[in-house]
Each structure stands twice: as C-alpha cells, then as structure tokens.
Backbone as ProteinMPNN parsed JSONL, in Angstrom:
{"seq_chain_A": "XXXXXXXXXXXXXXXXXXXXXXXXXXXXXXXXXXXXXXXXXXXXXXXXXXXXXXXXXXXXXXXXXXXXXXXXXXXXXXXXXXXXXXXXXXXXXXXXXXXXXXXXXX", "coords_chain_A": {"N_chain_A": [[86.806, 58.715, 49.728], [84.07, 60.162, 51.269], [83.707, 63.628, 51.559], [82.635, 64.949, 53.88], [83.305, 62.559, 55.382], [85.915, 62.633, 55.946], [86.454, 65.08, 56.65], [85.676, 64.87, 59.519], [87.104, 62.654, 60.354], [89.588, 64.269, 60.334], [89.215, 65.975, 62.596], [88.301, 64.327, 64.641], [91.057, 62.577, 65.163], [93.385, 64.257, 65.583], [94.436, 66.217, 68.248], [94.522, 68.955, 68.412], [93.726, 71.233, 66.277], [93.886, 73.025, 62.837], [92.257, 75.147, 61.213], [92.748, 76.489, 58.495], [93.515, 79.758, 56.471], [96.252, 79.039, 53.796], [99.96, 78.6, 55.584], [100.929, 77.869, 58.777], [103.434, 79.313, 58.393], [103.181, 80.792, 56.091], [100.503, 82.351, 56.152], [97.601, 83.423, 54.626], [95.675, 85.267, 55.458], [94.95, 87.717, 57.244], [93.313, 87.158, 59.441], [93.68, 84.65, 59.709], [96.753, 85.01, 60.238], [96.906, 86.116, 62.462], [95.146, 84.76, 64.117], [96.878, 81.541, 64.295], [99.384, 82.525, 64.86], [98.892, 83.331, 67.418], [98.111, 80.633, 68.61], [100.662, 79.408, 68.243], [102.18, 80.447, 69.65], [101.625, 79.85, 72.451], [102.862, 77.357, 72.561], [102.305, 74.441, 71.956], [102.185, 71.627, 69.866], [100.591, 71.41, 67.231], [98.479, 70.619, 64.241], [97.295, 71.468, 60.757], [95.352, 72.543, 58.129], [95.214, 73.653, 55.329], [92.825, 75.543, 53.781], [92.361, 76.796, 51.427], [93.877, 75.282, 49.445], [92.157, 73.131, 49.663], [89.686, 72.519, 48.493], [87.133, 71.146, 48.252], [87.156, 70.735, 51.322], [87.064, 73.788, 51.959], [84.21, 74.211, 51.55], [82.475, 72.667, 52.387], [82.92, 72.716, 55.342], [82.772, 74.816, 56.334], [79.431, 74.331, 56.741], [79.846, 71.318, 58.201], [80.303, 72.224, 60.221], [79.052, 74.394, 61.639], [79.981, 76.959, 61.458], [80.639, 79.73, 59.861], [82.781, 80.661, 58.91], [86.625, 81.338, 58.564], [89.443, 81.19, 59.674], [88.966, 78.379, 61.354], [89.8, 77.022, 64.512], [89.865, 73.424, 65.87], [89.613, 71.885, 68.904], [90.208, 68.505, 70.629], [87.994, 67.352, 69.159], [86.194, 69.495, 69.133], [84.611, 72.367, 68.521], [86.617, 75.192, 69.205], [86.85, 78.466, 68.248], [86.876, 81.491, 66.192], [88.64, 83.787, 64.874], [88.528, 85.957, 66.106], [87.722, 85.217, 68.742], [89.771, 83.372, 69.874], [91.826, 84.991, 69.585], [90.964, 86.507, 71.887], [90.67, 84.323, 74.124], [93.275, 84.066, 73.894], [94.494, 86.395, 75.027], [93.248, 86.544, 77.706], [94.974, 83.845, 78.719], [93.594, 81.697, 78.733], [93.611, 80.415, 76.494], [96.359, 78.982, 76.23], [96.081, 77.457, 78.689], [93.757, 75.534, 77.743], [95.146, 74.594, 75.577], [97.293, 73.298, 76.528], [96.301, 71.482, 77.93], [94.949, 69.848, 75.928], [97.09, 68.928, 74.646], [98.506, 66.291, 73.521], [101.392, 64.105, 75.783], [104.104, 64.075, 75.88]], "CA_chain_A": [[86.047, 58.907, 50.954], [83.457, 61.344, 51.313], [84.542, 65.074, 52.221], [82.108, 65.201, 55.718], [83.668, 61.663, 56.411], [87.013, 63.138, 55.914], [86.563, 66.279, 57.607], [85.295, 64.616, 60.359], [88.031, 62.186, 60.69], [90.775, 65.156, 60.428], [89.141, 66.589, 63.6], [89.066, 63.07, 65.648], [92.312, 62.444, 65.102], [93.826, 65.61, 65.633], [93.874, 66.768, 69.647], [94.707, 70.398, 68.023], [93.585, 71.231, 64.605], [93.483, 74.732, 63.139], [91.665, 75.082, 59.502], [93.269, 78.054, 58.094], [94.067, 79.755, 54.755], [97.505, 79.465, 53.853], [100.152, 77.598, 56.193], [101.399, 78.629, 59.935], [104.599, 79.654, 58.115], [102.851, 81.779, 55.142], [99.068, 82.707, 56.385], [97.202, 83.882, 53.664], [94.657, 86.492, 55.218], [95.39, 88.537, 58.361], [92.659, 85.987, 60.16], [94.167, 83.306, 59.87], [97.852, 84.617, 60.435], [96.747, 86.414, 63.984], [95.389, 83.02, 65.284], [98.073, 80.999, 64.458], [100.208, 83.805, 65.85], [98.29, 83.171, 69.117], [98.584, 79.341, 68.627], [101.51, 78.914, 68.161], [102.99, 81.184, 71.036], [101.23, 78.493, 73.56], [104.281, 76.262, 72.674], [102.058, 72.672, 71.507], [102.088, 71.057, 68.272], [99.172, 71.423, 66.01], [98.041, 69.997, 62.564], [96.642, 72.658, 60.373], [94.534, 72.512, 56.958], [94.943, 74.843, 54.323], [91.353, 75.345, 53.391], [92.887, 77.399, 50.37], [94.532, 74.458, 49.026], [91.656, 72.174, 50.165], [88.425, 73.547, 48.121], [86.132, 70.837, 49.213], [86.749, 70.852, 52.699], [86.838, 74.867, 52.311], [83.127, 74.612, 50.427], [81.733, 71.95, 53.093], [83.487, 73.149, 56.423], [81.341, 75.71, 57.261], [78.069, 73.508, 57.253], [79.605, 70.731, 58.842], [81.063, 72.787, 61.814], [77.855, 75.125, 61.811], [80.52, 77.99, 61.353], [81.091, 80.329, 58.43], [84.368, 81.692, 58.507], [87.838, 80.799, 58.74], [89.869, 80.299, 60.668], [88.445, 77.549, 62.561], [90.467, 75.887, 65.71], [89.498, 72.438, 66.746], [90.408, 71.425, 70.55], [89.243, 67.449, 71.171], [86.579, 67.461, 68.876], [85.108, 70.597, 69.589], [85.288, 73.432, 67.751], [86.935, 76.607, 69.976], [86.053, 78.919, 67.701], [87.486, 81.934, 64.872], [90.04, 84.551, 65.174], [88.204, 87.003, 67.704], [87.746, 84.345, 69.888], [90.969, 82.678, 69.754], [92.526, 86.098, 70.24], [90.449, 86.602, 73.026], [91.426, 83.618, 74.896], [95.012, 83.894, 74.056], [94.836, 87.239, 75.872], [93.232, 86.038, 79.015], [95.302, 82.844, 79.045], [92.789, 80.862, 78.352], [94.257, 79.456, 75.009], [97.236, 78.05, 76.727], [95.639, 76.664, 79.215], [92.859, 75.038, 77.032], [95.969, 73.571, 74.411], [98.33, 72.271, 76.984], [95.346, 70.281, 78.065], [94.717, 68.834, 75.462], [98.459, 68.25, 74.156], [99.205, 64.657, 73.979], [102.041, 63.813, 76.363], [105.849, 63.844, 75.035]], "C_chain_A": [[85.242, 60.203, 50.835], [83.416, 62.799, 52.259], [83.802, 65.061, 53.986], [83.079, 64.043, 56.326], [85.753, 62.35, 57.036], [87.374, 64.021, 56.685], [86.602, 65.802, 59.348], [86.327, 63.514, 61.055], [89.409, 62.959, 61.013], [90.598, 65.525, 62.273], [89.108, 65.376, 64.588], [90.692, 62.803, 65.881], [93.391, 63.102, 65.161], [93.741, 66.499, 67.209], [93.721, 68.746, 68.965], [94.49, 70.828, 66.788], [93.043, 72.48, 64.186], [93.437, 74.641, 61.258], [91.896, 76.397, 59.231], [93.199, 78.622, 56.496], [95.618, 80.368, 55.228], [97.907, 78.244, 54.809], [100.294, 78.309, 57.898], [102.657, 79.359, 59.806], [104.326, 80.756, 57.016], [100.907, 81.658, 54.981], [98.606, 83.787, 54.716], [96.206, 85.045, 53.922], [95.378, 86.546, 56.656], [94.376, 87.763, 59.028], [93.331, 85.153, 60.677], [95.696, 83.482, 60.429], [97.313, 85.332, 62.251], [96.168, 85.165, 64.854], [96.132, 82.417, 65.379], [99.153, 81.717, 64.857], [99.796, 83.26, 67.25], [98.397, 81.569, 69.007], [99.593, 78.932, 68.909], [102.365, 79.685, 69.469], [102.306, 80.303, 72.442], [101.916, 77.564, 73.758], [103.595, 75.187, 72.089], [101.943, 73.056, 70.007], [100.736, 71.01, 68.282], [98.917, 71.285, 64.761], [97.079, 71.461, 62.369], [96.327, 71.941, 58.811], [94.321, 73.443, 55.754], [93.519, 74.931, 53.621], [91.784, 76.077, 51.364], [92.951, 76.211, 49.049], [93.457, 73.152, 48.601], [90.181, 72.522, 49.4], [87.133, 72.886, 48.651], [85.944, 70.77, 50.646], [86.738, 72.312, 52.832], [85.227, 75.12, 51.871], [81.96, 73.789, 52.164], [82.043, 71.789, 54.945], [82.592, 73.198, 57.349], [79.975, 74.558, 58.02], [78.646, 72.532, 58.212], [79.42, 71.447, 60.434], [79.815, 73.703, 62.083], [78.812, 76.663, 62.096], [80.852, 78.722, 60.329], [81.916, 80.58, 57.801], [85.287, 80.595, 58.952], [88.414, 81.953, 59.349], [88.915, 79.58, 61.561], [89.731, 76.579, 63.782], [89.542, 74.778, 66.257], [90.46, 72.11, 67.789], [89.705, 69.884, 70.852], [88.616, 67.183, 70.668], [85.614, 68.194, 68.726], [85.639, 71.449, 69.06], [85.797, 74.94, 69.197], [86.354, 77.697, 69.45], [87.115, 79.949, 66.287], [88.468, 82.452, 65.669], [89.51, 85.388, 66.467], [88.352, 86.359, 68.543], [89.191, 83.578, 70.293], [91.804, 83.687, 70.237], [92.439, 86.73, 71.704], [90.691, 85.977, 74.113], [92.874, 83.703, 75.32], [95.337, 85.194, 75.324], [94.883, 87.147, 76.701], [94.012, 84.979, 79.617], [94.938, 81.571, 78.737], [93.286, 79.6, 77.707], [95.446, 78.25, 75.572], [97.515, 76.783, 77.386], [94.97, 75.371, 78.749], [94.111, 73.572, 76.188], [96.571, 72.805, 75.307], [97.708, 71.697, 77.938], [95.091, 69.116, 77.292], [95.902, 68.405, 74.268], [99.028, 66.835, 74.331], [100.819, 64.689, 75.117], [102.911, 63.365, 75.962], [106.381, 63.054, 75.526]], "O_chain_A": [[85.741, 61.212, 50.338], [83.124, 62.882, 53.452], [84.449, 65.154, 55.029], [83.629, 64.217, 57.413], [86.395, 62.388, 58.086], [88.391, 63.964, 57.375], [87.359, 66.269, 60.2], [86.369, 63.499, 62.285], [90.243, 62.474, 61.778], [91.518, 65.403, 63.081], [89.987, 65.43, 65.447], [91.256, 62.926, 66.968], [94.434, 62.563, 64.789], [92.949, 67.441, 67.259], [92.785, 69.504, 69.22], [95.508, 70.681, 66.111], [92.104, 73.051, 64.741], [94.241, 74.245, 60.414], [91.26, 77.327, 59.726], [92.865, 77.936, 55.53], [96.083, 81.186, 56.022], [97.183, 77.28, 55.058], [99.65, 79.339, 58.099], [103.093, 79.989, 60.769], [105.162, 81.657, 56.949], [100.238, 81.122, 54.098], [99.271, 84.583, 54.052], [95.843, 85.762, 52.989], [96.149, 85.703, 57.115], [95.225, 87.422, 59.852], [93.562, 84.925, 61.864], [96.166, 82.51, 61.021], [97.587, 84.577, 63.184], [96.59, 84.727, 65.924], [96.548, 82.333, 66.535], [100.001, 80.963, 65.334], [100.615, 82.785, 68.036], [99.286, 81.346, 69.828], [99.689, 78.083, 69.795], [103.225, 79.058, 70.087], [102.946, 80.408, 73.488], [101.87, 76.875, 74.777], [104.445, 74.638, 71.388], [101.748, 74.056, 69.316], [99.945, 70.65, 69.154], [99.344, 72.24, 64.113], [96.481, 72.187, 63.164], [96.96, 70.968, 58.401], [93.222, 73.855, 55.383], [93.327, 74.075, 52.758], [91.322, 75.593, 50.33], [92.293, 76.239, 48.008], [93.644, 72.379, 47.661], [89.435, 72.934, 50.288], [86.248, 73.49, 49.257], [84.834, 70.748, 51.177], [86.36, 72.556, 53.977], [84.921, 76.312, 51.833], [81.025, 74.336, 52.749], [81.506, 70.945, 55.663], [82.02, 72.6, 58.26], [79.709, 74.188, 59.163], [78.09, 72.653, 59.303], [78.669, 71.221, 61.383], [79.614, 73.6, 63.293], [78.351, 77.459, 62.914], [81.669, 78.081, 59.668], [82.04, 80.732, 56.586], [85.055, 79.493, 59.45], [88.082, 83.129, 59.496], [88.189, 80.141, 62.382], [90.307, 75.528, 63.501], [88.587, 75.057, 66.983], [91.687, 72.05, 67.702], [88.58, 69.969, 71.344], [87.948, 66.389, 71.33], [84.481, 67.909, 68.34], [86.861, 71.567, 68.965], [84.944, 75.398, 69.957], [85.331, 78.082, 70.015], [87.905, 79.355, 65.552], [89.019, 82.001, 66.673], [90.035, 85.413, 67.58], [89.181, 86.733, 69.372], [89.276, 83.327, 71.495], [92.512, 83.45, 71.215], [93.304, 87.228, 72.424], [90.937, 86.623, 75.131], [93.466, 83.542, 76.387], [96.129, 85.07, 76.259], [95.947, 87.383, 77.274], [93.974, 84.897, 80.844], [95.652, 80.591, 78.524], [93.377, 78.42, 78.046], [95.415, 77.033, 75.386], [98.249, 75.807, 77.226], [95.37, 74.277, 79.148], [94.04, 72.343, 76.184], [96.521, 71.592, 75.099], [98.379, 71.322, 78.899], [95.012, 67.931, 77.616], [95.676, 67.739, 73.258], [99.846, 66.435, 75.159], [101.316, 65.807, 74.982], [102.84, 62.201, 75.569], [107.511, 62.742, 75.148]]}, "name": "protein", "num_of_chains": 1, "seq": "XXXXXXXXXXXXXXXXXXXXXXXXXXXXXXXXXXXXXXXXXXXXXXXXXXXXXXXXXXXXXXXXXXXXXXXXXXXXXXXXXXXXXXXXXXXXXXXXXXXXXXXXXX"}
C-alpha cells in the first residue's frame, strides 16, 4: 500500500493517534516524551507511531499533515498539533477535555 494511503488510514481509524519518536513507555527526544506525558495523564487510550522505527511515514508525514516536526497528535482526523501546543492545552484543560471527547465509549 502506498505510504500517504497508509498514513492516512492510521489517522481514520484511530480516534487518538500520537506520531512520536520512540514509544509512550521509552520516548526518544524530550518532545515527544513531554506530550505523551500530557497525553497520557488525561486517562484515554491512544495508538501511537514510532516515526523512528517508521522511516517512510517519518520522511512523508510532514508533507502529508502540512507539519514539520514531531510529535504530531491526531484527534478525529484532525491534526491538534506538536508539543507546545499539546502542552499548552494540557495546561488549560483543554487536552482532556478535547480526548475524552473523542474517546470511544467503554
């Protein structure tokens, strides 16, 4: 399958999806472990992507998503955004709010 279709299927299928380097258990850059830090203290389940691990979806990311960097969080389809932002939310609440919206139903 071809990496955009791929990418693009990860993030449909995925209410929460957080493209990182590294895992949520051993983050690989201080980016990526302070979002998932803030992720994961919101309480929902989330699929994550080692972009590390992953070289074409770390090479062809960016362009699709029209973002440069990593960490990326998808919410729905939609990208949220990197680590500032993510941190940013988490502070105000935001984040919590935002995830246990769009947390499937246990």
């Amino acid at each position: 399958m071809e990496i955009m279709q791929v990418i693009k299927d990860q993030i449909e299928n995925n209410d929460i999806l957080l493209y990182m380097k590294g895992s949520p258990n051993q983050p690989q850059c201080g980016f990526s472990a302070r979002t998932v830090q803030a992720v994961m203290e919101c309480g929902q389940k989330f699929a994550y992507v080692d972009v590390l691990s992953n070289q074409d979806i770390r090479s062809n990311l960016p362009t699709y998503a029209n973002w440069p960097t990593f960490p990326q969080l998808w919410v729905k389809g939609e990208l949220v955004g990197g680590c500032d932002i993510i941190a940013e939310m988490h502070e105000k609440g935001e984040l919590k709010a935002l995830l246990d919206e769009a947390a499937p139903a246990e």
